[in-house]
VOPAGU-2260 file (C-alpha; in pm, 1 decimal, decimal comma):
REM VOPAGU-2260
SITE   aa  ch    i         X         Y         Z
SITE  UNK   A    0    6790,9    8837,8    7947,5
SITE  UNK   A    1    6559,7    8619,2    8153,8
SITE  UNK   A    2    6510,9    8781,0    8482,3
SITE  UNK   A    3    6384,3    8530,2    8756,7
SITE  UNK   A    4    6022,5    8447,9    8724,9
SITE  UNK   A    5    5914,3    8634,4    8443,0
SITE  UNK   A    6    5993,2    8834,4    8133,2
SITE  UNK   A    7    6084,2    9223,0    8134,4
SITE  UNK   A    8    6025,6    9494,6    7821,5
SITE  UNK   A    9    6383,5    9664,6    7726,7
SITE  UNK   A   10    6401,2    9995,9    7891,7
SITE  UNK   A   11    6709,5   10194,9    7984,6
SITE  UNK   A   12    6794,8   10262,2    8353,1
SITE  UNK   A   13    7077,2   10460,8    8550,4
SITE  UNK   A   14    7253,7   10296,1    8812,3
SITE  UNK   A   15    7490,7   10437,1    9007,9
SITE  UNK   A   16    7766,1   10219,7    9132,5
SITE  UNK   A   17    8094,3   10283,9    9373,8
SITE  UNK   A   18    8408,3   10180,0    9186,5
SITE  UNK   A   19    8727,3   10185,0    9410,2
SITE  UNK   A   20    9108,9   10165,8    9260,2
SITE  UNK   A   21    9411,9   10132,9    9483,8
SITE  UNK   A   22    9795,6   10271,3    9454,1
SITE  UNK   A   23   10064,5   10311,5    9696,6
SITE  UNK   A   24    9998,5   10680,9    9626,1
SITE  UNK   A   25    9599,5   10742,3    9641,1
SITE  UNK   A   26    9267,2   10520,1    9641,5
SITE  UNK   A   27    9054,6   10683,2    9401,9
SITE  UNK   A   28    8684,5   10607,1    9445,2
SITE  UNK   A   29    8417,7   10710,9    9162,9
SITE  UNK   A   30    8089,4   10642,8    9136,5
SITE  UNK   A   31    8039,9   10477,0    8786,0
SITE  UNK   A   32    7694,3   10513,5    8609,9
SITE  UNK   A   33    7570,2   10189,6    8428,8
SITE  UNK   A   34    7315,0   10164,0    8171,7
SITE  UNK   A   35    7107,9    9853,9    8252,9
SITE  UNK   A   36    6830,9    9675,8    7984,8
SITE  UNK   A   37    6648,2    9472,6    8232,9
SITE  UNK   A   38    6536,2    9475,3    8601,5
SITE  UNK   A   39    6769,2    9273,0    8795,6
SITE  UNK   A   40    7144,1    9356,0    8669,3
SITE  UNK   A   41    7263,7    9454,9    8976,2
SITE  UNK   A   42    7379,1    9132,3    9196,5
SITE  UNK   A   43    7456,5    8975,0    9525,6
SITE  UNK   A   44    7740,4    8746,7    9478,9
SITE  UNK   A   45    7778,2    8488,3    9764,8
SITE  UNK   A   46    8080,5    8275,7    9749,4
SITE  UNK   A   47    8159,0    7982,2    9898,5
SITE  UNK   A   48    8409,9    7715,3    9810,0
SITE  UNK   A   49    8391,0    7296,6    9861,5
SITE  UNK   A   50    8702,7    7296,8   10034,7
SITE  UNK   A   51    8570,4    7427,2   10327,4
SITE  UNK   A   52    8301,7    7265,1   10545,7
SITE  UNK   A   53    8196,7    7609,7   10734,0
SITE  UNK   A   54    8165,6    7742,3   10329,0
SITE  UNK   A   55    8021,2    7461,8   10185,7
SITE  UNK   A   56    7783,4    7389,2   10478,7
SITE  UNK   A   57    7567,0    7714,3   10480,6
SITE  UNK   A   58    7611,8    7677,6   10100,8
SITE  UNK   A   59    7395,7    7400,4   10072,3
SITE  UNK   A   60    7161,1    7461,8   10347,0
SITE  UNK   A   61    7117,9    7799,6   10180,2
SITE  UNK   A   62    7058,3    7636,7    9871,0
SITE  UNK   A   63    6803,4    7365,6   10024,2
SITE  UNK   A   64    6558,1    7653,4   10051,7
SITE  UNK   A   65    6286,2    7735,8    9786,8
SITE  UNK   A   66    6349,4    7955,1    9448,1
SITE  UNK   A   67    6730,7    7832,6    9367,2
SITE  UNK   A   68    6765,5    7778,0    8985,6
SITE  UNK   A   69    7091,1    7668,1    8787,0
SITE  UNK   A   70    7293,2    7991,7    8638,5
SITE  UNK   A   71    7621,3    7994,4    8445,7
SITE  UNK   A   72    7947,2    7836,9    8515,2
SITE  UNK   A   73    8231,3    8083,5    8549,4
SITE  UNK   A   74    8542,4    7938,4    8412,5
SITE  UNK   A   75    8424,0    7580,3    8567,1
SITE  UNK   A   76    8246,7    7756,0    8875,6
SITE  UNK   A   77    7893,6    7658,4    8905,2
SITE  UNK   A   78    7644,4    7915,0    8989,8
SITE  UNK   A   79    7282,0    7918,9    9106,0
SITE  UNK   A   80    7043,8    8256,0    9131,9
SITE  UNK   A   81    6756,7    8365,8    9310,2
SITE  UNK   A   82    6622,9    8693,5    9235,0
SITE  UNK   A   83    6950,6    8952,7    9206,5
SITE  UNK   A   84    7162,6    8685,7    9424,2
SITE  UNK   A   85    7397,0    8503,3    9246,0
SITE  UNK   A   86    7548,4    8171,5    9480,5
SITE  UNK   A   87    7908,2    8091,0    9298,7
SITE  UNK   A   88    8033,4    7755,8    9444,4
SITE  UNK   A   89    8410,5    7708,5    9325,2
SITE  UNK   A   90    8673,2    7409,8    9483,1
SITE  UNK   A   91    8998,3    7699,4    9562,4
SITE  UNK   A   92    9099,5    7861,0    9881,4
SITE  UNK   A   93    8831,6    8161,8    9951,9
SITE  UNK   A   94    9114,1    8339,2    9925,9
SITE  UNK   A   95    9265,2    8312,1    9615,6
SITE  UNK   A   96    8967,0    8360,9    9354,6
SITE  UNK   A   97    9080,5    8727,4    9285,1
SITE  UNK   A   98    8835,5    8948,5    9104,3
SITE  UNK   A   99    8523,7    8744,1    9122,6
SITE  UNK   A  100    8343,4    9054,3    9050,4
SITE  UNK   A  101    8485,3    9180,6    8740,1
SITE  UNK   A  102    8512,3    8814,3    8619,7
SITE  UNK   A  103    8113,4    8736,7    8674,0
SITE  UNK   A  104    7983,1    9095,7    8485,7
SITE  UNK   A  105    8218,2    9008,7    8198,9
SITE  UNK   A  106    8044,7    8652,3    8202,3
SITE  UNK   A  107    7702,9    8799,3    8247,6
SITE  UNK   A  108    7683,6    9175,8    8186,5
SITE  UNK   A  109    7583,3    9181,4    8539,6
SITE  UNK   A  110    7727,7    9469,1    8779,5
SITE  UNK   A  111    7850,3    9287,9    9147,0
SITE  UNK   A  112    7662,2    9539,5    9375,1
SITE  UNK   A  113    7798,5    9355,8    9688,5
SITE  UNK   A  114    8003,1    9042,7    9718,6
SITE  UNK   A  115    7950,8    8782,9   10048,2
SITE  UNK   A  116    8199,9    8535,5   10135,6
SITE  UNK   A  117    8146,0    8193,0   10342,9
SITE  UNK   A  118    8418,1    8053,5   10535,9
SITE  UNK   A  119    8575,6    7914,0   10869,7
SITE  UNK   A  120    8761,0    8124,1   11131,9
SITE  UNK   A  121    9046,3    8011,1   11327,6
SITE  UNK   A  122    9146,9    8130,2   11659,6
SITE  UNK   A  123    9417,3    8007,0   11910,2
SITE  UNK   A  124    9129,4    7979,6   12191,9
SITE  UNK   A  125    8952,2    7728,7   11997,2
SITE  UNK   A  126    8624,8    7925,7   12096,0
SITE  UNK   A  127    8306,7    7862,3   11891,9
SITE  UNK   A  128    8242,3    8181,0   11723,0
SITE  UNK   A  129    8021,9    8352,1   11455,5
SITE  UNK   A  130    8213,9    8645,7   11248,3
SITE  UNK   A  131    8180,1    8938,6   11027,5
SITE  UNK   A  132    8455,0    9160,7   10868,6
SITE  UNK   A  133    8575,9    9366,2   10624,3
SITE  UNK   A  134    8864,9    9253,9   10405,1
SITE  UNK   A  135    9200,3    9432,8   10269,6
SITE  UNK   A  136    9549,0    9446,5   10375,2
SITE  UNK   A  137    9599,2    9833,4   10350,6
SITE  UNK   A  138    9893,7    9804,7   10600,9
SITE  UNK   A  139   10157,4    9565,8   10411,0
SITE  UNK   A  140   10383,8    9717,2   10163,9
SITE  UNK   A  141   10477,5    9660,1    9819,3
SITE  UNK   A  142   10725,2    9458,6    9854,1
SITE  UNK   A  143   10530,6    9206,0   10089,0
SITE  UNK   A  144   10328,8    8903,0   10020,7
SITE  UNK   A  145   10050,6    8872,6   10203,7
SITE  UNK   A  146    9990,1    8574,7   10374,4
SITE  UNK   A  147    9602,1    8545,6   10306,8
SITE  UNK   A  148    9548,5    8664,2    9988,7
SITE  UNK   A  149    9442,6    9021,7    9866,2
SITE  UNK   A  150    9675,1    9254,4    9727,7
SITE  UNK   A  151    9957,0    9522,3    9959,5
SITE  UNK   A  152    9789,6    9844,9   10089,3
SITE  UNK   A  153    9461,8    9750,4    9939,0
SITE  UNK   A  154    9142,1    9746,1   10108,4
SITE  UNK   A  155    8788,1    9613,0    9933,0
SITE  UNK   A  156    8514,2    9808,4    9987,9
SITE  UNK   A  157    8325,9    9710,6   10334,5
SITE  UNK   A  158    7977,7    9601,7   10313,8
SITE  UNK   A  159    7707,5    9852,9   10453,8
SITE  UNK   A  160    7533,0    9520,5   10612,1
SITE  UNK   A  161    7854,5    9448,6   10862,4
SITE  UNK   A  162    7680,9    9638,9   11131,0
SITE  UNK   A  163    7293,5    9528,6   11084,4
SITE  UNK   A  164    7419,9    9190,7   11045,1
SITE  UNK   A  165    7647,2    9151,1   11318,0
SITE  UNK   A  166    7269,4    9231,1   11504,3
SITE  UNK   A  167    7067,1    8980,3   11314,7
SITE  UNK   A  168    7367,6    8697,4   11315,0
SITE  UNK   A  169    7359,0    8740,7   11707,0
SITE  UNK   A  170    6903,3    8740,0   11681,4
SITE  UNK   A  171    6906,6    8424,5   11492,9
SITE  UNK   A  172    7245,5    8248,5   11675,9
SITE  UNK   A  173    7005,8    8303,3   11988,3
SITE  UNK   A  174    6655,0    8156,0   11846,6
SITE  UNK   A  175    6924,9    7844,4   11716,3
SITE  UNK   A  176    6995,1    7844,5   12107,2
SITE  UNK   A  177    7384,2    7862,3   12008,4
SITE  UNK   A  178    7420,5    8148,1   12228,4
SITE  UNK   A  179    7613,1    8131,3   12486,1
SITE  UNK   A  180    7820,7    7856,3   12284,4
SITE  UNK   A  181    7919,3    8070,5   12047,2
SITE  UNK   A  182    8039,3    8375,2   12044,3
SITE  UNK   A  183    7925,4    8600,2   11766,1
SITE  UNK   A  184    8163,4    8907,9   11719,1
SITE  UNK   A  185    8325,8    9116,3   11442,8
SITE  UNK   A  186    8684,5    9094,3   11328,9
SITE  UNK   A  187    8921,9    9369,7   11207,4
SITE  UNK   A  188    9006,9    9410,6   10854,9
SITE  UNK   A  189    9243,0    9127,2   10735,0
SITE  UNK   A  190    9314,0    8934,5   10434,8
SITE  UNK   A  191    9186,1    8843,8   10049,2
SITE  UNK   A  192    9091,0    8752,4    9777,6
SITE  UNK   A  193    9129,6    9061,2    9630,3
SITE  UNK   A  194    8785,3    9251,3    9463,1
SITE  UNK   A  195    8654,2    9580,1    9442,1
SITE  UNK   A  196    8280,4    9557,0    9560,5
SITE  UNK   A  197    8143,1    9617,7    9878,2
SITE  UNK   A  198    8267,0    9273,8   10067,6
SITE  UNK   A  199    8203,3    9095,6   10407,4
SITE  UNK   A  200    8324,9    8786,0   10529,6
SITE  UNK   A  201    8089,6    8566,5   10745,5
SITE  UNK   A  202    8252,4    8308,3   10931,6
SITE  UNK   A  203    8183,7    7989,6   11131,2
SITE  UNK   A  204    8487,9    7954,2   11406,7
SITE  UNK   A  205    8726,4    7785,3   11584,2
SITE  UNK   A  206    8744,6    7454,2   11515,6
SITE  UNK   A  207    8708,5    7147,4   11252,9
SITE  UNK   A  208    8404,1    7004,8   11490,8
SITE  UNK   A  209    8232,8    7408,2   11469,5
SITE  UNK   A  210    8316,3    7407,6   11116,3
SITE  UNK   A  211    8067,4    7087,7   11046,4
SITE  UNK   A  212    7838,2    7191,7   11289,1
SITE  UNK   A  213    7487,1    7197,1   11065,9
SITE  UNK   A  214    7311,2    7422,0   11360,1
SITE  UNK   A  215    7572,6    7679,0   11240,0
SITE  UNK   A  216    7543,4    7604,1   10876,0
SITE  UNK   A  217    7169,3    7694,2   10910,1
SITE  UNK   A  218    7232,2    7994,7   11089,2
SITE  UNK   A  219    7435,6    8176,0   10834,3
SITE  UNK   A  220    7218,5    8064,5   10570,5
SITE  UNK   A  221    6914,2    8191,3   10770,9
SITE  UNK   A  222    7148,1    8479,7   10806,5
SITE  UNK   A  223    7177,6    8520,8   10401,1
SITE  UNK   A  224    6840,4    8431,5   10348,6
SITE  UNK   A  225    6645,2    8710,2   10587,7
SITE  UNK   A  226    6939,5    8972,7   10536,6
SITE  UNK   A  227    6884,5    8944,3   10155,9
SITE  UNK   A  228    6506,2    8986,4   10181,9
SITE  UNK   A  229    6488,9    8621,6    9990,8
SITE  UNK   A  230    6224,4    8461,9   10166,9
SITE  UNK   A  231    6042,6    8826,2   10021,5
SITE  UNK   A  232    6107,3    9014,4   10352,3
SITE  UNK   A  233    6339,8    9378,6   10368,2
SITE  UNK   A  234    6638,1    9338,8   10310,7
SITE  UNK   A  235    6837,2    9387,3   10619,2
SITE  UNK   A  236    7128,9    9681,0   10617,8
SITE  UNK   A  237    7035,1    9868,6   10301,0
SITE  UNK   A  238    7238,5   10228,2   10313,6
SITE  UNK   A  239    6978,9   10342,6   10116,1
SITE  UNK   A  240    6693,2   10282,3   10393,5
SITE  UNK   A  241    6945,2   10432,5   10676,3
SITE  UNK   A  242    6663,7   10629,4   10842,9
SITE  UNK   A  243    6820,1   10931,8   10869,0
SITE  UNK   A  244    7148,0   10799,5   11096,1
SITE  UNK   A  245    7435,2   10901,6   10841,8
SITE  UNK   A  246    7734,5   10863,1   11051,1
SITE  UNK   A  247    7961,3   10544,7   11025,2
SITE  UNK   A  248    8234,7   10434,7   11223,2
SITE  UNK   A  249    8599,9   10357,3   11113,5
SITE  UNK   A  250    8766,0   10188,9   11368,8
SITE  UNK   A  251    9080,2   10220,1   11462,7
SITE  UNK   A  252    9336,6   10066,1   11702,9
SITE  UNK   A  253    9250,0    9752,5   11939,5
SITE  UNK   A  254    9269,9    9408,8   11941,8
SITE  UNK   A  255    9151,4    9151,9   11641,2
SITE  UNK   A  256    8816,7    9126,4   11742,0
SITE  UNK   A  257    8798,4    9501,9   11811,5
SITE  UNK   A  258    8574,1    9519,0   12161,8
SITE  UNK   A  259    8622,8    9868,5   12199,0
SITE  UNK   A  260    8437,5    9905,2   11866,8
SITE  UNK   A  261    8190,4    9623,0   11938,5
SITE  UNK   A  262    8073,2    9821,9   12238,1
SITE  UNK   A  263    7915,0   10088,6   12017,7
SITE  UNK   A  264    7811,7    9846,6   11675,5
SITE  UNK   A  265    7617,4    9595,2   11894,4
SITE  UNK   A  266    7402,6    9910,1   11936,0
SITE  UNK   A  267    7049,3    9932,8   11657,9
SITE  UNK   A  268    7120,2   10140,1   11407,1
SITE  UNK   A  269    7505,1   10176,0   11416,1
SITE  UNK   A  270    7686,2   10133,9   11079,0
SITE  UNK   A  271    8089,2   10010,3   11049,7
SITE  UNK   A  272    8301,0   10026,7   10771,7
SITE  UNK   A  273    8646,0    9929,0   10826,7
SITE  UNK   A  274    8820,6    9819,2   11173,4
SITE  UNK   A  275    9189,9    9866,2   11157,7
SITE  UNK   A  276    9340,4    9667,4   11468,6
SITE  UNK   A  277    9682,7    9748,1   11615,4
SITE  UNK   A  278    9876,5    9503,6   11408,6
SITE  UNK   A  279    9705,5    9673,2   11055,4
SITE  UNK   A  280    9869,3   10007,7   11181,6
SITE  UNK   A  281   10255,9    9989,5   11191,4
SITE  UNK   A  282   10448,7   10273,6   11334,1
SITE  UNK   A  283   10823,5   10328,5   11433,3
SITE  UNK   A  284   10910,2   10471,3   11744,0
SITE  UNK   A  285   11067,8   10787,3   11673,5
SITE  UNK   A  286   11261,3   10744,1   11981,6
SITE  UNK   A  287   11286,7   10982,7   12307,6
SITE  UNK   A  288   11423,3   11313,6   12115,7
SITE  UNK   A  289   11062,3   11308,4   11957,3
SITE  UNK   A  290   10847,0   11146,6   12205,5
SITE  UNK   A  291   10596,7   11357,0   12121,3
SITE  UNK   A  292   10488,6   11155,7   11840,2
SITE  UNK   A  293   10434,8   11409,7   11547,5
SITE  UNK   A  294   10260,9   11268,7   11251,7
SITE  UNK   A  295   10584,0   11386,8   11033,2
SITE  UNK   A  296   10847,3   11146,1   11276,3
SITE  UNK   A  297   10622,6   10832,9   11272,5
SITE  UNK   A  298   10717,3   10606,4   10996,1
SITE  UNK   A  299   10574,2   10333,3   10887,7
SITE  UNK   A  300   10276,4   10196,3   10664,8
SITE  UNK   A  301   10004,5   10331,8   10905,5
SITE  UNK   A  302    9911,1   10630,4   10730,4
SITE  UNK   A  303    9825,2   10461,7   10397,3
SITE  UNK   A  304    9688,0   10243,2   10607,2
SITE  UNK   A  305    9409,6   10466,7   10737,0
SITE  UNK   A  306    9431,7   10687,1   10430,4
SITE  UNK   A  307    9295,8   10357,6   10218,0
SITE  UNK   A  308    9019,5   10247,3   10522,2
SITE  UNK   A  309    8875,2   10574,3   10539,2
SITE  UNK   A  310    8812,9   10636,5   10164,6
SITE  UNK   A  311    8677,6   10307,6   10028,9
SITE  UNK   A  312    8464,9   10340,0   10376,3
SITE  UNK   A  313    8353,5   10707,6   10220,4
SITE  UNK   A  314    8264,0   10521,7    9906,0
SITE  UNK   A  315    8051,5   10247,4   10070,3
SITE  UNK   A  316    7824,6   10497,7   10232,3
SITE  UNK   A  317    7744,7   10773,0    9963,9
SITE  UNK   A  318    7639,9   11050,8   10139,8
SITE  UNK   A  319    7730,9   10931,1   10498,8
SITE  UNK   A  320    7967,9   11108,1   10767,0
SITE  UNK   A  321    8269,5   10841,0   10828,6
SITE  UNK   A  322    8415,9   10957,5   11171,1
SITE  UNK   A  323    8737,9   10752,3   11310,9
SITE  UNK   A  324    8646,5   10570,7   11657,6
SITE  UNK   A  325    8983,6   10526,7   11859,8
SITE  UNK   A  326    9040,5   10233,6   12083,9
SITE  UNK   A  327    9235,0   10538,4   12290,9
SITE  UNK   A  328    9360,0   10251,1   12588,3
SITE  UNK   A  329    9521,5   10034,3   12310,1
SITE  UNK   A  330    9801,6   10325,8   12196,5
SITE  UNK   A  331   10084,6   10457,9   12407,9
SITE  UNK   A  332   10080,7   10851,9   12377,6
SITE  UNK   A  333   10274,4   10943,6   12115,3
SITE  UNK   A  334   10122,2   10704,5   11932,3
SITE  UNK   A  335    9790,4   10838,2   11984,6
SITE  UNK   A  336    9918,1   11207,3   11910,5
SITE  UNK   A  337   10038,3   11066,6   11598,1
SITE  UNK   A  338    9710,0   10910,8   11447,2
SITE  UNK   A  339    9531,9   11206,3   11608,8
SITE  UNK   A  340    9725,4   11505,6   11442,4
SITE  UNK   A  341    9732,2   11299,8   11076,7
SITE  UNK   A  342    9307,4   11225,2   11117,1
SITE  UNK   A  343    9313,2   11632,2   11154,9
SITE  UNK   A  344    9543,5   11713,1   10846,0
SITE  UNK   A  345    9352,9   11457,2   10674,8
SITE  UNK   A  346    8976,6   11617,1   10781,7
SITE  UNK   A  347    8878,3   11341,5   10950,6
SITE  UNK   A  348    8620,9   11396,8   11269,7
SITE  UNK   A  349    8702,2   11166,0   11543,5
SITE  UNK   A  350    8381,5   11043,0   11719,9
SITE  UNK   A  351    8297,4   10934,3   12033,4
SITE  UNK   A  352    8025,2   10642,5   12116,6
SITE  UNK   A  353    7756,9   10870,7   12112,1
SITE  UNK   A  354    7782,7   11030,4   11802,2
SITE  UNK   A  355    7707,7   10697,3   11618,9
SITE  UNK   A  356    7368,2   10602,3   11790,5
């Protein structure tokens, strides 16, 4: 295989990859050893579709910049690579190209390390926003179809780069001088496509005016380019180079765009794996007689809900500490007693903000 650039001799490498399977009953996660010829196997996938003018625009401002070359088509999907990042362009919904990672390594024989989806945000405010997030539905049941894609009480993988990024996004929205125009915040966990590498959405929001706005284009592709270490920089939130902080926060309860949470990621050196908001964790009242709120006497989905957060979380951070951070003013008490009591039977540490930074 031709890697980018130049020719490599056959030699046989490990790599060790997180593999993550959901069922209404468990999420097992494995780490899955690959045997690799050449340098350069393991990929970046960024995804972006033409339907889409916040997708499509940091698309092609990404690809305006130097060292692009043409790669395979995936079932009619163009591609273009640079280095171990692969840029798949298709014409769909974001949200509805399931599996993009298992497609593209039976194409290729190359293993999706990470997968990086372009898109536009919507909000009711109509603010101009940049976003991050993880994506999954871990809270809707079997028998629901979810609205945006993805697949009931699954969750992908998050990204270890949500946190650093959310940093840079804000560094380089304020050099653009987009800042205070836009807002540039994370969102909880929510919808598809469904896939089982490390994911993050970055989106351009609220509007179709911010959607063709080329100042924001550039910015997420400036954001893709110097997080990806293209332009031959470091690569910007590599777990691997985590300088010795190993704890990583799983949010829980709050609003969509998670402030509570925000407070402590906005902080150097803080890494965030999933954010479940108060909508993504449904719980029945069990009524006065049990006001307490006892794990065992809350029904609902909320429990496989954090059950499938906090484990593909664990597998995105070999090695790391995931402790839950509550938004504690968002729950009513038994609530709270509720998710606190099933993070205990469950060995989950609860954090506060100064255990991540």
């Amino acid at each position: 295989m031709l890697a980018i650039g130049r020719w490599y001799a056959p030699r046989i490498l490990l790599r060790r990859a997180a593999s993550c399977t959901t069922t209404r009953k468990a999420t097992t996660c494995s780490a899955v050893t690959t045997r690799r010829r050449k340098e350069g196997e393991m990929v970046t996938l960024v995804v972006a579709t033409t339907t889409d003018a916040a997708s499509l625009g940091p698309a092609s401002a990404l690809l305006a910049m130097p060292g692009w070359l043409p790669g395979p088509s995936l079932q009619e999907i163009p591609s273009f690579k640079h280095g171990e990042v692969r840029l798949l362009k298709h014409d769909n919904s974001i949200i509805s190209e399931d599996h993009l990672d298992k497609r593209w390594e039976e194409l290729t024989g190359e293993v999706v390390e990470e997968a990086i989806f372009l898109s536009k945000h919507t909000a009711v405010s109509n603010r101009p926003s940049l976003t991050v997030h993880p994506i999954g539905v871990p809270h809707l049941r079997d028998d629901e179809v979810p609205p945006q894609g993805g697949k009931p009480g699954w969750a992908a993988p998050p990204s270890p780069r949500i946190g650093p990024w959310l940093r840079l996004l804000k560094t380089i929205a304020q050099s653009q001088n987009l800042i205070p125009e836009f807002e540039v915040t994370l969102e909880a966990t929510h919808h598809g496509p469904e896939i089982n590498s490390p994911t993050m959405f970055v989106e351009i929001g609220s509007t179709e005016e911010h959607w063709k706005r080329q100042d924001a284009a550039q910015v997420v592709a400036s954001l893709i380019w110097e997080g990806l270490g293209l332009g031959g920089g470091v690569k910007v939130g590599d777990w691997n180079r985590n300088d010795g902080n190993n704890k990583v926060l799983l949010g829980i309860g709050g609003g969509h765009y998670a402030p509570r949470h925000m407070d402590i990621v906005r902080n150097d050196g803080v890494w965030v794996g999933h954010l479940l908001s108060g909508y993504a964790l449904p719980m029945e009242d069990p009524g006065k007689s049990k006001a307490q709120g006892n794990a065992k006497d809350v029904g609902g989905t909320w429990k496989h809900a954090i059950k499938v957060a906090y484990e593909v979380t664990k597998s995105s951070f070999p090695g790391g500490e995931v402790l839950a951070h509550l938004d504690q003013k968002s729950f009513k008490s038994w609530q709270k007693n509720a998710i606190t009591e099933f993070l205990t039977e469950q060995n989950i540490k609860i954090g506060k903000p100064g255990d991540f930074y």
